[in-house]
C-alpha positions in Angstrom: 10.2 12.3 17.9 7.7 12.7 15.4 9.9 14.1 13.1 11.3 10.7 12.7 7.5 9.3 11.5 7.5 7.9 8.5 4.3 9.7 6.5 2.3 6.7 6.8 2.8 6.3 10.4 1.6 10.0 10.8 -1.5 9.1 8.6 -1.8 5.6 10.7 -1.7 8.0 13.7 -3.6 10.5 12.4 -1.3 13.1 12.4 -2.0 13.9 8.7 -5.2 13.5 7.1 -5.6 11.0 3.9 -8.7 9.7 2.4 -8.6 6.2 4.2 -10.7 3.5 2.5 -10.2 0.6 4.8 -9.2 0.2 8.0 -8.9 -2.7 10.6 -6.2 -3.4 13.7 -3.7 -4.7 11.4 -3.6 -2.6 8.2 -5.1 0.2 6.4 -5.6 1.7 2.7 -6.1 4.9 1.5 -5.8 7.0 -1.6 -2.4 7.7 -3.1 -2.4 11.5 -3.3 -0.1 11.4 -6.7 -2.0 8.7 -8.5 -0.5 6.7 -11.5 -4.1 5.2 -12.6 -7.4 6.0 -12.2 -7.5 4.2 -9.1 -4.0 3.9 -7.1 -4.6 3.0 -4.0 -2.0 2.3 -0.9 -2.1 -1.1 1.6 -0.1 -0.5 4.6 0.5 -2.7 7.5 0.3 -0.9 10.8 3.0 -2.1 12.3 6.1 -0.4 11.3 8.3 -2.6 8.7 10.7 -0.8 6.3 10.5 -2.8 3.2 9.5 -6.1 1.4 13.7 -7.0 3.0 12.4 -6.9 6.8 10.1 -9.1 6.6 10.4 -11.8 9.5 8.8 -15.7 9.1 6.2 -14.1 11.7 4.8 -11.6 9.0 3.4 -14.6 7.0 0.0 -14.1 8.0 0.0 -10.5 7.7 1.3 -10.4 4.5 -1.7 -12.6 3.4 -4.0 -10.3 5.1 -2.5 -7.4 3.0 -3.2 -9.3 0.0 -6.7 -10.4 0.9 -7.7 -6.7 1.6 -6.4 -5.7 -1.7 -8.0 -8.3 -3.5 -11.4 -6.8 -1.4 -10.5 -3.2 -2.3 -10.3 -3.8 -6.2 -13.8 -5.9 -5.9 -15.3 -2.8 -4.4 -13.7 -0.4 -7.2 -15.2 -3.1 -10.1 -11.5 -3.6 -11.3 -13.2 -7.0 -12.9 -10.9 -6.3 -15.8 -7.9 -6.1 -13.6 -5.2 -4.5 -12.0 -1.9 -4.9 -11.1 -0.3 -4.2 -7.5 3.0 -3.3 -6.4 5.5 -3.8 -3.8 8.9 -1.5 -4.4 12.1 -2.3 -2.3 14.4 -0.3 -1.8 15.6 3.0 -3.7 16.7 1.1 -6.7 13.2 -0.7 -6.5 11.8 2.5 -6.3 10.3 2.9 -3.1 10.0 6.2 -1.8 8.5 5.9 1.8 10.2 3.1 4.2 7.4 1.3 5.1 6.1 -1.1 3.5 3.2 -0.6 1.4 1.1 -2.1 -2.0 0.6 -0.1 -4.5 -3.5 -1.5 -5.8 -3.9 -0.1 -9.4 -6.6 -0.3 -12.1 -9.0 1.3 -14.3 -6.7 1.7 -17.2 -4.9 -0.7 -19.6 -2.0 -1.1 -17.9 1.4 -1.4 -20.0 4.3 -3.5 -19.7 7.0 -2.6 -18.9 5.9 -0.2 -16.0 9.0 1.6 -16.4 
């Protein structure tokens, strides 16, 4: 069955190593391993949601919590002159990996449009 994992639920389950920079019982970040910035890092829930599209009404405060851990993560990274995060939905949104994720990045000037 693990063949059906998702990468980040192998990482979650530590099935594959990653350089995890936070972790508590409802999400986790860690280190993009093909970085588009100087720092690009990756917010995942634990639980296992596809994209931005499955969300449910009951995710509200997780959501939040994904947000307030990013905000956390680019305070301990000094991006004080900013940064720019990232949700992508679906394959024409760009998203690669179907779970959802934000994408925390910084430490460059970051252009407009992204692409």
């Amino acid at each position: 069955m693990s063949d059906d994992k998702t990468i980040f639920k192998r990482i979650i389950d530590k099935e594959i190593p990653a350089e995890i920079l936070y972790e508590d019982d409802r999400c986790m970040a860690f280190r993009d391993v093909n970085p588009q910035a100087a720092t690009h890092v990756l917010i995942i829930p634990k639980r296992e949601i596809p994209s931005l599209d499955h969300l449910e009404d009951s995710d509200e405060s997780l959501i939040g919590h994904l947000f307030l851990v990013t905000r956390k993560l680019a305070g301990e990274f000094g991006l004080t002159s900013g940064y720019r995060t990232v949700i992508n939905c679906g394959p024409d949104g760009g998203q690669t990996v179907d779970h959802l994720h934000i994408h925390l990045l910084g430490g460059r000037a970051l252009t407009w449009p992204p692409g």
